[in-house]
DSSP file (Angstrom, degrees, kcal/mol; ACC not computed):
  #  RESIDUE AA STRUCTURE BP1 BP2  ACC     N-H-->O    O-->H-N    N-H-->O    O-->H-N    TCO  KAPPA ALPHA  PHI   PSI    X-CA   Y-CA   Z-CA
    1    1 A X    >>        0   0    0      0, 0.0     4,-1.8     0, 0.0     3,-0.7   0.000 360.0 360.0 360.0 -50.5   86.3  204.7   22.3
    2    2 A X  H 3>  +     0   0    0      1,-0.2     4,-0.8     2,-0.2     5,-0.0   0.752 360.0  63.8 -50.6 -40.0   87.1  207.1   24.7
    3    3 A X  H 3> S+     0   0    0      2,-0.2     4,-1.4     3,-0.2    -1,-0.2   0.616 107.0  47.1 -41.7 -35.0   84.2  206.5   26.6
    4    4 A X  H X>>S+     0   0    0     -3,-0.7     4,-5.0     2,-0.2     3,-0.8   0.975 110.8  55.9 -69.5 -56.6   85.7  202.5   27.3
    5    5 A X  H 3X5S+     0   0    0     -4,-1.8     4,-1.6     1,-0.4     5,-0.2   0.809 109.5  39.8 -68.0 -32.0   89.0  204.0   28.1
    6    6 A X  H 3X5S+     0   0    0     -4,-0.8     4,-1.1     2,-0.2    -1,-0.4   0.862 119.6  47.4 -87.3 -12.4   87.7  206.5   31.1
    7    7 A X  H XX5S+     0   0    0     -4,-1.4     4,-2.4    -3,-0.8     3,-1.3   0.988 111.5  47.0 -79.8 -55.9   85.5  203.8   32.3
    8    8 A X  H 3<5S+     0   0    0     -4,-5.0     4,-0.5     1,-0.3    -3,-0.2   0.918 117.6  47.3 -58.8 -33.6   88.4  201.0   32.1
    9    9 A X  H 3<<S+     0   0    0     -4,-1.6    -1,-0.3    -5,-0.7     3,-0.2   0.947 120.2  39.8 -65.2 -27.8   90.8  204.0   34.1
   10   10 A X  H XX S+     0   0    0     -3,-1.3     4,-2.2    -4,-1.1     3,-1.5   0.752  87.1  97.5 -83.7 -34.0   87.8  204.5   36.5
   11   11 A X  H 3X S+     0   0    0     -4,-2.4     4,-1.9     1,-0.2     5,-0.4   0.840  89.0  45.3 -46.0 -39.8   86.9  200.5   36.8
   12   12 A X  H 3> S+     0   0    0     -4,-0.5     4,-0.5     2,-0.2    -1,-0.2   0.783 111.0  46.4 -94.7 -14.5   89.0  200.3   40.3
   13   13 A X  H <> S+     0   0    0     -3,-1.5     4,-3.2    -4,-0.2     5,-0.4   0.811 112.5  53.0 -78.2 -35.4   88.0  203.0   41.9
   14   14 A X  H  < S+     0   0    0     -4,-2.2    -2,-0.2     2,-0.2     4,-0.2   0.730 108.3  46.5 -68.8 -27.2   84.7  202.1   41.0
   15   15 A X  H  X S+     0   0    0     -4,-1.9     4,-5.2     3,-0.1     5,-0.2   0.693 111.3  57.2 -41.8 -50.2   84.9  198.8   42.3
   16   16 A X  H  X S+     0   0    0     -4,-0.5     4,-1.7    -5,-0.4    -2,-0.2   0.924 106.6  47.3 -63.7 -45.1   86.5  200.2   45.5
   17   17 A X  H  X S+     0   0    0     -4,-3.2     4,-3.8     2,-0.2    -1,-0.2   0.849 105.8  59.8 -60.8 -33.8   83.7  202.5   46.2
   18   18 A X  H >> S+     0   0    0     -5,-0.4     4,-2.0     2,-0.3     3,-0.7   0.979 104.9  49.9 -66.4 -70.9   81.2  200.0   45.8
   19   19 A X  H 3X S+     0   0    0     -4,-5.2     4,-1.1     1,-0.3    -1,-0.2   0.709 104.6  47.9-113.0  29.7   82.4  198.2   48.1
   20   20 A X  H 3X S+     0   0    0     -4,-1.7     4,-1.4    -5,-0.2    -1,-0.3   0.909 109.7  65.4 -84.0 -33.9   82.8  200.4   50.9
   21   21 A X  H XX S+     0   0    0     -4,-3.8     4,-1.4    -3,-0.7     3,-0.9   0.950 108.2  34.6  -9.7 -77.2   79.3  201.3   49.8
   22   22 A X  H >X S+     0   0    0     -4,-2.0     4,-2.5     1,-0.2     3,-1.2   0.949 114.6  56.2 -72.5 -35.4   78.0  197.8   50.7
   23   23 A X  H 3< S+     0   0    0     -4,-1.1    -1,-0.2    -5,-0.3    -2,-0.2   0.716 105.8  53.3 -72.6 -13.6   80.2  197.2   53.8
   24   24 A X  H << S+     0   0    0     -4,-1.4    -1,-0.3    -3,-0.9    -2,-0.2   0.723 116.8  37.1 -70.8 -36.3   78.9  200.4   55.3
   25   25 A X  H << S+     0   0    0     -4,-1.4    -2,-0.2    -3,-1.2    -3,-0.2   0.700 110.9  60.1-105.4 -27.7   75.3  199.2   54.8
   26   26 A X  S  < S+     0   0    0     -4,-2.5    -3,-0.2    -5,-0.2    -1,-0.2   0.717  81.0 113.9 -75.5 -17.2   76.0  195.6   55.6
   27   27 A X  S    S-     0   0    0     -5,-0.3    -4,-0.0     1,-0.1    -3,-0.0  -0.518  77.9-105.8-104.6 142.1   77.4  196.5   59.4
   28   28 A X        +     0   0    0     -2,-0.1    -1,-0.1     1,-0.1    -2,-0.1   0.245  37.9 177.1 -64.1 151.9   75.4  195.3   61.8
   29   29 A X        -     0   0    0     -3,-0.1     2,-0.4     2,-0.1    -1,-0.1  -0.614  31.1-178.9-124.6  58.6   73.4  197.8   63.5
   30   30 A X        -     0   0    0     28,-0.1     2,-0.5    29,-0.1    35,-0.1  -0.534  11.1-163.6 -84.0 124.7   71.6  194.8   65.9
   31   31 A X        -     0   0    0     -2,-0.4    -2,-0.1     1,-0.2    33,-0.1  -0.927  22.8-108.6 -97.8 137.9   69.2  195.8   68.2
   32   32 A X        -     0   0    0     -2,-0.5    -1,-0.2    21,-0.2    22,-0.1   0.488  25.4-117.4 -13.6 179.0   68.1  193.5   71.0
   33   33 A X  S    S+     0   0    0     20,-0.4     2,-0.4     1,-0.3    -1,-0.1   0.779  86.8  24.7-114.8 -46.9   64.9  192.0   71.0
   34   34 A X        -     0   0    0     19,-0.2    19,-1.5     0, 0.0     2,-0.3  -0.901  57.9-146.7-140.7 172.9   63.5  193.4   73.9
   35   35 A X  E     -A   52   0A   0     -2,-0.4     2,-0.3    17,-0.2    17,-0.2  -0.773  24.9-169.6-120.6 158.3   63.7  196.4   76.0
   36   36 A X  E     -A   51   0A   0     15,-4.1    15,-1.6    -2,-0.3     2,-0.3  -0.691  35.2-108.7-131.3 166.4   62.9  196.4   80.4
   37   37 A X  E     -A   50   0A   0     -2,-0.3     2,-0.5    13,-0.2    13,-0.3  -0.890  39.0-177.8 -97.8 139.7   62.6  198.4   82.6
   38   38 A X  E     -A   49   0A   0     11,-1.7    11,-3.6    -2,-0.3     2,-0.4  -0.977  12.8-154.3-140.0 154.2   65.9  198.3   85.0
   39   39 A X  E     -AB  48 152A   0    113,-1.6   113,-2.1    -2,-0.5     2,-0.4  -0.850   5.4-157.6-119.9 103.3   66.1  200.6   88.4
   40   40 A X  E     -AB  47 151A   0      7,-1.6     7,-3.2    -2,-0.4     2,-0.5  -0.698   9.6-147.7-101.3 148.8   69.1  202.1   90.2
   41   41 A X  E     +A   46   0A   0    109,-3.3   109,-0.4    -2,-0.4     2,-0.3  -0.909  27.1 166.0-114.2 114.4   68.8  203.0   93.7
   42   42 A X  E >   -A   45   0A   0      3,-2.7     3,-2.1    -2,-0.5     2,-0.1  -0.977  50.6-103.1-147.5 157.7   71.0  206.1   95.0
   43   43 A X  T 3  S+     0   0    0      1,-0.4     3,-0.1    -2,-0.3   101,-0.1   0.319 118.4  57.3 -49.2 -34.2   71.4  208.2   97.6
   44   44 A X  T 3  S-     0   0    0     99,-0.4    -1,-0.4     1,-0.3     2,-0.3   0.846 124.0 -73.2 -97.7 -43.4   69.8  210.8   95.8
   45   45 A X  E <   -A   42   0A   0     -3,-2.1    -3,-2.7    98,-0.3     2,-0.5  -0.940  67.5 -56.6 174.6-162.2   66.3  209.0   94.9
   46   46 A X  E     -A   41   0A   0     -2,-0.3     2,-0.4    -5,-0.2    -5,-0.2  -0.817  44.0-153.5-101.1 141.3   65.5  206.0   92.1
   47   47 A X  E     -A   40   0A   0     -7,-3.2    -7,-1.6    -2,-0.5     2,-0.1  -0.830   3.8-150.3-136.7  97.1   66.3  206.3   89.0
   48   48 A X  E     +A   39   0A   0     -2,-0.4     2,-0.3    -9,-0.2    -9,-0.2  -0.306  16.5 173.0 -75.7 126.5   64.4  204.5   86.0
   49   49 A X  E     -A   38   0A   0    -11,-3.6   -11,-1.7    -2,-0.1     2,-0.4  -0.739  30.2-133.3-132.8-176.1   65.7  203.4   82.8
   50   50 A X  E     -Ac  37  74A   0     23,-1.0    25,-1.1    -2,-0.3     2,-0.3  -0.974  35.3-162.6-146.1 106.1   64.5  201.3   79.7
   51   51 A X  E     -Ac  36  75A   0    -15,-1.6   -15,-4.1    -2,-0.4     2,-0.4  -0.691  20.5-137.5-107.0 152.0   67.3  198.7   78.7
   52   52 A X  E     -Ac  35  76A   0     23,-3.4    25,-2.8    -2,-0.3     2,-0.3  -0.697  34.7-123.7 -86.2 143.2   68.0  196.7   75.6
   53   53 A X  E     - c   0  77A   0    -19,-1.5   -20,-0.4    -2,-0.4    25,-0.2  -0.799  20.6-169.7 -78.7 146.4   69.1  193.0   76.6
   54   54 A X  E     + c   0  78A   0     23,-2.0    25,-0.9    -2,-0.3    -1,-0.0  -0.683  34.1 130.8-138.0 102.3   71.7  192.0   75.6
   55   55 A X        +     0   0    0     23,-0.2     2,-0.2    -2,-0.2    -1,-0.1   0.551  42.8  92.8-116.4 -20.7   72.0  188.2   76.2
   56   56 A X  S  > S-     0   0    0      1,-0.1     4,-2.4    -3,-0.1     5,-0.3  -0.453  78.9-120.9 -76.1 144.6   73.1  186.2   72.6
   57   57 A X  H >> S+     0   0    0     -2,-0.2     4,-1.1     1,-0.2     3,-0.6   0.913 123.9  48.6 -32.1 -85.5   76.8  185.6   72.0
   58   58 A X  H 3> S+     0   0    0      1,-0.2     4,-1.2     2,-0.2     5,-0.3   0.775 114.7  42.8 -43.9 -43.7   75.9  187.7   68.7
   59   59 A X  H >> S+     0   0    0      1,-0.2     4,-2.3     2,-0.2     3,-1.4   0.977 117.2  52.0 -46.1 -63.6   73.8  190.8   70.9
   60   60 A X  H << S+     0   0    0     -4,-2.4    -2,-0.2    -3,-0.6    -1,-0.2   0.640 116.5  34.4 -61.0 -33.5   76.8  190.6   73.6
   61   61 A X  H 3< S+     0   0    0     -4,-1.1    -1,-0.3    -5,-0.3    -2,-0.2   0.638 125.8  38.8-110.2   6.5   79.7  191.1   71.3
   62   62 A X  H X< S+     0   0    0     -3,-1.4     3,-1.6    -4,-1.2    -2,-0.2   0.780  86.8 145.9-102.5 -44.9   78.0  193.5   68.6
   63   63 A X  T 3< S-     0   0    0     -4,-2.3    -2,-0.1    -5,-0.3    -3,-0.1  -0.055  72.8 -13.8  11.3-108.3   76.2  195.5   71.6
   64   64 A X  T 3  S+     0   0    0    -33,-0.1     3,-0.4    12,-0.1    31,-0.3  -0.130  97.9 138.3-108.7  55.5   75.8  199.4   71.0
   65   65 A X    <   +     0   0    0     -3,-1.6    28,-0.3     1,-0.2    27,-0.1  -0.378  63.9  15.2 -70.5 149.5   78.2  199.5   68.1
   66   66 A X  S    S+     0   0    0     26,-3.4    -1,-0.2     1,-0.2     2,-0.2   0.577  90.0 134.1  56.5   0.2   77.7  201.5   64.8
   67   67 A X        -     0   0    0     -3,-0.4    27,-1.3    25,-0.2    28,-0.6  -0.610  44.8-162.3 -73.0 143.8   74.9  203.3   66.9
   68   68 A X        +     0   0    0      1,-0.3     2,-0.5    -2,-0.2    -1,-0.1   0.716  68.3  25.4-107.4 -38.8   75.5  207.3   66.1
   69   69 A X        -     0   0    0     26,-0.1    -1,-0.3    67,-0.0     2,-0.3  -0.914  52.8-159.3-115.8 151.3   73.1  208.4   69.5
   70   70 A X        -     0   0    0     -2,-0.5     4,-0.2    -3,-0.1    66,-0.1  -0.809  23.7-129.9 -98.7 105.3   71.9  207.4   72.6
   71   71 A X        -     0   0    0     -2,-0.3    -2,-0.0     2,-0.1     2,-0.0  -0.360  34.2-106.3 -85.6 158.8   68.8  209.0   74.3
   72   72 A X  S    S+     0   0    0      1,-0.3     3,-0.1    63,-0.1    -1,-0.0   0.008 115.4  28.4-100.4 137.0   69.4  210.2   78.0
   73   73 A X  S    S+     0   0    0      1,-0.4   -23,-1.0    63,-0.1    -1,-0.3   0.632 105.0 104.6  80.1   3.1   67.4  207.4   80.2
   74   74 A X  E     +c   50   0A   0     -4,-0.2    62,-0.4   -25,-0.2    -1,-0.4  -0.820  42.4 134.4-112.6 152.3   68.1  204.6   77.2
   75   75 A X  E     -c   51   0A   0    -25,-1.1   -23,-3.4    -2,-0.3     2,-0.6  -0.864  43.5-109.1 163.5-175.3   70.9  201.8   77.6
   76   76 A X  E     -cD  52 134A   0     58,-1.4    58,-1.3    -2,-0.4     2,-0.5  -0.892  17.2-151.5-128.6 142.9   71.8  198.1   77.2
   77   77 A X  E     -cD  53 133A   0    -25,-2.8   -23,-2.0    -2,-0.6     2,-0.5  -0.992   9.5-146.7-131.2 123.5   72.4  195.4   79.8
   78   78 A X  E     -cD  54 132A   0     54,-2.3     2,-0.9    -2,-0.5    54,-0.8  -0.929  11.2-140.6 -91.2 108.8   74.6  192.7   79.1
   79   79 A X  E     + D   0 131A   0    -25,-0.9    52,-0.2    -2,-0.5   -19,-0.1  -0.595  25.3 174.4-142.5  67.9   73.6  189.6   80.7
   80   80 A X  E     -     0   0A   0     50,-1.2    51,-0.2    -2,-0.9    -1,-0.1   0.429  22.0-164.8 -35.7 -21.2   77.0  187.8   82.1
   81   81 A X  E     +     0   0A   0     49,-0.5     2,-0.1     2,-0.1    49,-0.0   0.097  60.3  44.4 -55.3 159.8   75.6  184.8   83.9
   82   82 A X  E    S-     0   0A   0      2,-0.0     2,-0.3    22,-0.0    47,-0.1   0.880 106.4 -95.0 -37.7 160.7   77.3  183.4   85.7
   83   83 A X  E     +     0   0A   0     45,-0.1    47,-0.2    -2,-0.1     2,-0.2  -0.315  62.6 144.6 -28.3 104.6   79.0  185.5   87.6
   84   84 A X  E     - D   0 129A   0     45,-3.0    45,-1.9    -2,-0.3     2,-0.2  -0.904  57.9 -82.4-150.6-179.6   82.7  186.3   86.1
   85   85 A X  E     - D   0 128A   0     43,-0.3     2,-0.5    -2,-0.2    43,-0.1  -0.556  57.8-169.8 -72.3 119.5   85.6  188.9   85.6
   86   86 A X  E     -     0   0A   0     41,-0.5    39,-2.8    -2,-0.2     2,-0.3  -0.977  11.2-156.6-141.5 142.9   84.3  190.9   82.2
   87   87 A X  E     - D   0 124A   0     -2,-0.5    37,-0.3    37,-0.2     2,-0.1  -0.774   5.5-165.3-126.4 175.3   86.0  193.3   80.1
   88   88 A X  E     + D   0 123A   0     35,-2.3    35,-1.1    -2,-0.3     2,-0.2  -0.425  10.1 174.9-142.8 167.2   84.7  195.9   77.9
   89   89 A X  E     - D   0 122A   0     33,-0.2    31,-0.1    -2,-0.1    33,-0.1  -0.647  30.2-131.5 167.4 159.5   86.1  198.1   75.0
   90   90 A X    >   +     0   0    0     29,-1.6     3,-2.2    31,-0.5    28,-0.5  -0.339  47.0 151.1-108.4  33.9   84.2  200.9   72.4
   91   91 A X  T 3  S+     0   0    0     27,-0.3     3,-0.1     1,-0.3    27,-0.1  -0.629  84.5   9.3 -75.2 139.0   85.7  199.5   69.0
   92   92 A X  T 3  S+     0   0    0     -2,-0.3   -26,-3.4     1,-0.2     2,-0.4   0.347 101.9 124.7  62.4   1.4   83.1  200.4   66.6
   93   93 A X    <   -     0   0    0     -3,-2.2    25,-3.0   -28,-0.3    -1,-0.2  -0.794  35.5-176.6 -96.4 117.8   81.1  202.6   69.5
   94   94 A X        +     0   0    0    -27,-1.3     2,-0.2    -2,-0.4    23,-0.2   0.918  67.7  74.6 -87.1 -33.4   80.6  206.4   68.0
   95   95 A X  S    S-     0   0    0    -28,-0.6    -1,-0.1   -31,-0.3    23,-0.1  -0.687  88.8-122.6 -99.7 139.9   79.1  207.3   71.5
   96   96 A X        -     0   0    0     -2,-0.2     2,-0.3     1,-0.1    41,-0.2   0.043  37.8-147.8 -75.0-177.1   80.9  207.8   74.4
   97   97 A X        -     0   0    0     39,-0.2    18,-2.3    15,-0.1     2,-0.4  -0.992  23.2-147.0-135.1 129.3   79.6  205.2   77.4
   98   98 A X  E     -E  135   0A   0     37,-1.1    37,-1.2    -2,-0.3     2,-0.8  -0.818  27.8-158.2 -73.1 136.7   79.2  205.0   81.3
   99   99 A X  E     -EF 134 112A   0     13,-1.7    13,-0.7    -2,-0.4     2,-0.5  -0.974   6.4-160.7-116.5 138.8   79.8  201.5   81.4
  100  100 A X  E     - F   0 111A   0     -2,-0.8     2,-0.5    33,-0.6    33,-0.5  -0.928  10.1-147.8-113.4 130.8   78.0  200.3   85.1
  101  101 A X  E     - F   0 110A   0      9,-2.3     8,-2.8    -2,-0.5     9,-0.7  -0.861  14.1-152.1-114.9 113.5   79.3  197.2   86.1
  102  102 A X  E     -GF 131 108A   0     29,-2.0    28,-4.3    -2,-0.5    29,-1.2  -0.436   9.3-156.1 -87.3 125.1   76.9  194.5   88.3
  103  103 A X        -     0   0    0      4,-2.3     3,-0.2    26,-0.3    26,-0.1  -0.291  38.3-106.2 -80.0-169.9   77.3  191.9   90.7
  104  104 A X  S    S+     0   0    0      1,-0.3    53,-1.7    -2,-0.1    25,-0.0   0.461 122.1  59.7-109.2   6.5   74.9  189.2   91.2
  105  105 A X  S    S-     0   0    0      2,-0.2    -1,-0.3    51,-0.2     3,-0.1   0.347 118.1-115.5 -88.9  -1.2   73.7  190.8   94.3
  106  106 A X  S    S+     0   0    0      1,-0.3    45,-0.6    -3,-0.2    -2,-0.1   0.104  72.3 137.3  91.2 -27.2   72.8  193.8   92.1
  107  107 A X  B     -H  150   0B   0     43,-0.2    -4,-2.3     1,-0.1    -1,-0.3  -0.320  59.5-115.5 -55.8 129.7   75.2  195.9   93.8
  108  108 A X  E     +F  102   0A   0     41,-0.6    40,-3.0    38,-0.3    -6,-0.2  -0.603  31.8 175.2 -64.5 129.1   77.5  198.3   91.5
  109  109 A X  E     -     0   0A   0     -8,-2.8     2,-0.3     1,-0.5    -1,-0.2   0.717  65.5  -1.0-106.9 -23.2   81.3  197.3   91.7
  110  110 A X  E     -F  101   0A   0     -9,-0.7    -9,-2.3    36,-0.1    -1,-0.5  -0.996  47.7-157.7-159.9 145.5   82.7  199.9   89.0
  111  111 A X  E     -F  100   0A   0     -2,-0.3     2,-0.7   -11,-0.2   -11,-0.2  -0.809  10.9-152.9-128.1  96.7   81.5  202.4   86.9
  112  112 A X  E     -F   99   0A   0    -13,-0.7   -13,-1.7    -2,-0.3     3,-0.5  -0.507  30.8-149.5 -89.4  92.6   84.1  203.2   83.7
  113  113 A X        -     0   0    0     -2,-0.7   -15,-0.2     1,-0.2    24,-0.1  -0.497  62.8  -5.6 -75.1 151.9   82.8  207.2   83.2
  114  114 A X  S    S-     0   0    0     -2,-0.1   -16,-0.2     1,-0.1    -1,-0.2   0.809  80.7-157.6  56.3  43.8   82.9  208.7   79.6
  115  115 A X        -     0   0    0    -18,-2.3     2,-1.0    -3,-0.5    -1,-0.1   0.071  21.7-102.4 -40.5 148.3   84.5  206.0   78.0
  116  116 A X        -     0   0    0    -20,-0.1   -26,-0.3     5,-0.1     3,-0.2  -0.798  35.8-120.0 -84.2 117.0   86.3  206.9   74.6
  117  117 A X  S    S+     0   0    0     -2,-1.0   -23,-0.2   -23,-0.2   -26,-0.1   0.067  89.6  11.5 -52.3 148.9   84.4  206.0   71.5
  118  118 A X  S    S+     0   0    0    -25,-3.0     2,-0.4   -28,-0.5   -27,-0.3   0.961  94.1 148.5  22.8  70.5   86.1  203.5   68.8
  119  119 A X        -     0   0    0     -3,-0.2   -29,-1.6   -29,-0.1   -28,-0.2  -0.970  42.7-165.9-115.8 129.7   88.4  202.9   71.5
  120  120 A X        +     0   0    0     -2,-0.4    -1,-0.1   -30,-0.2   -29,-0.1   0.539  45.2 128.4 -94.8   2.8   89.9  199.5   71.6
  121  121 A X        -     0   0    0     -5,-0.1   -31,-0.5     1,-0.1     2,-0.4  -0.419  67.1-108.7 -61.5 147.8   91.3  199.9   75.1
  122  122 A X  E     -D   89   0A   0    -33,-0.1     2,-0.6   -32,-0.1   -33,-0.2  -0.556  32.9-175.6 -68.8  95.3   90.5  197.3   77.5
  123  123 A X  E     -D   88   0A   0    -35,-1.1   -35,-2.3    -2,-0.4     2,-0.4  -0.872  18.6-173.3 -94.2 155.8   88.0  198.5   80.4
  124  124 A X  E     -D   87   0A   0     -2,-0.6   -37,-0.2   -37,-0.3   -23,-0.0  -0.986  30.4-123.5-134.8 153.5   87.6  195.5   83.0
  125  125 A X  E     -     0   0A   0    -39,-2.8   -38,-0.1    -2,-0.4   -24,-0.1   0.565  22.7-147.5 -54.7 -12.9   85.4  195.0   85.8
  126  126 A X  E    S+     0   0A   0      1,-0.1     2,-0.3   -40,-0.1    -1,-0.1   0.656  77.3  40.1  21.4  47.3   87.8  194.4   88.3
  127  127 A X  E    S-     0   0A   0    -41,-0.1   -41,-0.5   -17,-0.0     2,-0.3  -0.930 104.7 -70.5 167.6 164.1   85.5  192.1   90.0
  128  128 A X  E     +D   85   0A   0     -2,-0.3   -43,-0.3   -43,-0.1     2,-0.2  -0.878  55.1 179.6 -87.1 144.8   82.9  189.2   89.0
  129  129 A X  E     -D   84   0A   0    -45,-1.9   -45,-3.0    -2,-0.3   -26,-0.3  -0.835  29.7-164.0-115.2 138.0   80.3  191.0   87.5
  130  130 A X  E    S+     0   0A   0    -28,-4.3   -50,-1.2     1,-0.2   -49,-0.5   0.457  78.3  25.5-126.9   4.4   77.1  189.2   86.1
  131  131 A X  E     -DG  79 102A   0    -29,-1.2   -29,-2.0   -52,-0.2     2,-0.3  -0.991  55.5-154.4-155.3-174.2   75.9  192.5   83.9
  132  132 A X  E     -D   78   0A   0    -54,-0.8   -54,-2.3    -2,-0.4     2,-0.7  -0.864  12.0-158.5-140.9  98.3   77.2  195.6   82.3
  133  133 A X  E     -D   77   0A   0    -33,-0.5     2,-0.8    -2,-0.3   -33,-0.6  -0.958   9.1-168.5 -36.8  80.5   74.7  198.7   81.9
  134  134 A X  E     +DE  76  99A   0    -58,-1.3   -58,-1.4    -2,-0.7   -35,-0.2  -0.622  16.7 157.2 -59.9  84.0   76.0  200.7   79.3
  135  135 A X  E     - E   0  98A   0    -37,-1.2   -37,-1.1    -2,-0.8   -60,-0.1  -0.335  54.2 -64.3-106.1-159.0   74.1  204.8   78.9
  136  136 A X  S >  S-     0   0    0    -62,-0.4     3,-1.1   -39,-0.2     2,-0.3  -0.505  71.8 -88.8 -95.8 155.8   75.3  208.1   77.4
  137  137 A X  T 3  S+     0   0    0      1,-0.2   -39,-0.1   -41,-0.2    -1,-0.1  -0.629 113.5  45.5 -80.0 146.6   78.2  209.4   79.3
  138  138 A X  T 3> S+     0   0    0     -2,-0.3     4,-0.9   -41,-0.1    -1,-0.2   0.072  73.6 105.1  88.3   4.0   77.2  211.3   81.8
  139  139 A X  H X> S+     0   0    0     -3,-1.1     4,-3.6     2,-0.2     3,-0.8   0.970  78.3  55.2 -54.1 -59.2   74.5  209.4   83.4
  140  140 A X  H >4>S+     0   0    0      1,-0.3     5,-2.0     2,-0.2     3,-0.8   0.820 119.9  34.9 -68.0 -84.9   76.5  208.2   86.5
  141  141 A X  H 345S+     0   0    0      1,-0.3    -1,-0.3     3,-0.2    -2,-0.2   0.535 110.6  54.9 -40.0 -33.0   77.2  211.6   87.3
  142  142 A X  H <<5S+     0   0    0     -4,-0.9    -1,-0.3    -3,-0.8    -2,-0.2   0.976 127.9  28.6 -63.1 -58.9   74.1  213.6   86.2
  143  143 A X  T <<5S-     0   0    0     -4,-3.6   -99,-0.4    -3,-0.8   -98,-0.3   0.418 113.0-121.4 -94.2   2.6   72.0  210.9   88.8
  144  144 A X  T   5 +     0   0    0     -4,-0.4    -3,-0.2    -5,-0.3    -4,-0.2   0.865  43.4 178.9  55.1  25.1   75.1  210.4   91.0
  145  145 A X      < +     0   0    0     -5,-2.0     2,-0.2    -6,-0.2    -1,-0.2  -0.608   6.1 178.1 -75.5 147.9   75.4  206.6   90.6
  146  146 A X    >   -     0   0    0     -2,-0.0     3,-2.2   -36,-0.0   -38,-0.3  -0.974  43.4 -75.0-159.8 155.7   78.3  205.4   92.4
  147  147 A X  T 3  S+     0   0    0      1,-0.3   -38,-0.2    -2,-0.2     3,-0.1  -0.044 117.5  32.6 -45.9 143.7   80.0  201.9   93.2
  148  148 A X  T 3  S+     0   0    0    -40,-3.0     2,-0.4     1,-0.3    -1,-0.3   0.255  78.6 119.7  95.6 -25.7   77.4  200.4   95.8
  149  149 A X    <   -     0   0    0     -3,-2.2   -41,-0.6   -42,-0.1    -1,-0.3  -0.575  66.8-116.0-110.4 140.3   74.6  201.6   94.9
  150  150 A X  B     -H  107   0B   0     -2,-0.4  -109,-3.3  -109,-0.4     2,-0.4  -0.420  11.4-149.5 -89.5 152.2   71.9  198.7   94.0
  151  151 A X  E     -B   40   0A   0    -45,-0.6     2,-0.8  -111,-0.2  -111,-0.2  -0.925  12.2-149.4-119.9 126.7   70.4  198.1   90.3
  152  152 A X  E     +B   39   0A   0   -113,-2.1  -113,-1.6    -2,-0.4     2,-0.3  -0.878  46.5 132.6 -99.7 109.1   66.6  196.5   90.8
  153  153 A X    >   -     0   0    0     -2,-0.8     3,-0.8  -115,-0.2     6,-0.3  -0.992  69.0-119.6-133.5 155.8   66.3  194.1   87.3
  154  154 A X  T 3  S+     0   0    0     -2,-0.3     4,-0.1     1,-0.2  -116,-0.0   0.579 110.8  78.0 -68.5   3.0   65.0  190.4   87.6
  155  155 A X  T 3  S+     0   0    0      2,-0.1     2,-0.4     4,-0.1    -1,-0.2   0.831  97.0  43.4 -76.9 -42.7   68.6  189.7   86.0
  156  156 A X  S X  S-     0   0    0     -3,-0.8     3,-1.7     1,-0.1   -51,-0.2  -0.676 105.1 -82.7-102.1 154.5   70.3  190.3   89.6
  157  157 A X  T 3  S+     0   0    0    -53,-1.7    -4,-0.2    -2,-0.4    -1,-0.1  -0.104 103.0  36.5 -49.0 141.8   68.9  188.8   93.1
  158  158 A X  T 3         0   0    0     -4,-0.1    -1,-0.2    -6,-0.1    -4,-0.1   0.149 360.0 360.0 100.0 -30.1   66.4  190.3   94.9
  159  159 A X    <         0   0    0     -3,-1.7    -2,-0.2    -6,-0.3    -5,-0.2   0.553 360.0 360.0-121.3 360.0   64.5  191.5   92.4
């Protein structure tokens, strides 16, 4: 009898836990399907990275969310085409971002450093962009990317 009575006091907490339980394990952690090779070109020398695509509605708006790391020389590219004005934000992102932002010449127009993580502020491109390169903060600086400086992927012209 007693036994009923703490379980029936317990019954909503227990419910409650449960299901932050499952909603923690249900959220998505989607990885791309495949990973490239993508190259930026800067003053200092070339610098090779290994991107996720990210090209589905569902990739593009989930990207690297609910991810806890990113290793150095890792990163996602977000596939824009066409060319348009694209904005950004880290809601659900635990690691901070350089967000690179692409024309369709390849060309860097903005680079958003050290982003804040589960941040819903609004970064935008301020410019048509047709991808987004997203690394650990501190790349752009570490390798000295800077606005201008050209990204070789078969995504942009030229390459």
């Amino acid at each position: 009898m007693i036994f009923v009575s703490v379980v029936e006091r317990l019954r909503p907490v227990l419910l409650a836990s449960l299901a932050l339980m499952f909603a923690v394990l249900a959220a998505p952690v989607a990885q791309a399907a495949s990973f490239q090779p993508l190259e930026i070109v800067t003053k200092s020398g070339v610098h090779v990275f290994s991107v996720e695509m990210a090209t589905t509605e569902q990739e593009k708006e989930t990207g690297l969310m609910y991810r806890k790391e990113l290793a150095d020389g890792k990163g996602m590219l977000f596939d824009f085409s066409p060319e348009q004005e694209v904005s950004m934000w880290m809601k659900n992102t635990y690691v901070s971002l350089d967000m690179i932002f692409i024309g369709a010449d390849g060309r860097i127009l903005r680079i958003a450093e050290s982003t804040e993580p589960l941040s819903t502020k609004i970064i935008p491109s301020r410019g048509l962009a047709k991808g987004v390169l997203e690394v650990v903060a501190g790349t752009a600086q570490k390798y000295g990317i800077q606005p201008g400086d050209r990204v070789a992927h078969p995504l942009f012209k030229g390459r």
